[in-house]
N, C-alpha and C positions, 0 to 999 in steps of 0.2 A: 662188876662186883668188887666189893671190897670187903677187908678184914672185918670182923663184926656184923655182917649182913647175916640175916635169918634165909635159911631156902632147901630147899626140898627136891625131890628128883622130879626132871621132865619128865616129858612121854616117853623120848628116847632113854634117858635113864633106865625107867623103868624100864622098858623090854629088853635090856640088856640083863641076861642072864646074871650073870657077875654080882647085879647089884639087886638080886632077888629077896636077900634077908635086910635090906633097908626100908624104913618105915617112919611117919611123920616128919619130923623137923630134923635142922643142926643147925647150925652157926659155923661160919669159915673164923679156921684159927691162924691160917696163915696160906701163904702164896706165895709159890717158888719165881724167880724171876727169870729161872734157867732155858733159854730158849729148846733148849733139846728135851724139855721135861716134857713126856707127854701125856700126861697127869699132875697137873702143876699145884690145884686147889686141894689143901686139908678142911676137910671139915666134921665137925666133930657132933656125932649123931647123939638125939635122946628117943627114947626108947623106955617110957614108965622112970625105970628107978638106976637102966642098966644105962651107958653111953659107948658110944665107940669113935675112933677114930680111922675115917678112913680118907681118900686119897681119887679126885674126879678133874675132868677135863670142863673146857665149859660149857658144852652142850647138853651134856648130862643134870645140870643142875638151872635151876628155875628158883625166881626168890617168893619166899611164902609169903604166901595172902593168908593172914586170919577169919577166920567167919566172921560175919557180922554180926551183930545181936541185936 
């Protein structure tokens, strides 16, 4: 994964409590290089009108697939 990539929460993500109020999409806004981080990836969530920024490991996240049409 890199800066700019679209993606969304695993499975594991998902059943992690923690990340119970995340939903649809974000986009990574950056990536710590800090070997000791143990949460290294920002990524920055949308959410209709509202966004957030929050803070995942890489297992947690999975890169989105858009439906097809």
């Amino acid at each position: 994964m890199k800066v700019g990539d679209l993606v969304t929460l695993s499975s594991y993500g998902k059943n992690r409590k923690c990340n119970g109020c995340i939903s649809g999409y974000g986009i990574i806004s950056d990536i710590s290089n800090d070997f000791n981080d143990r949460y290294p990836i920002e990524v920055h969530w949308f959410d209709g009108e509202e966004t957030a920024t929050y803070y995942f490991s890489r297992n947690e996240l999975k890169y989105y697939k858009p439906d097809k049409i």
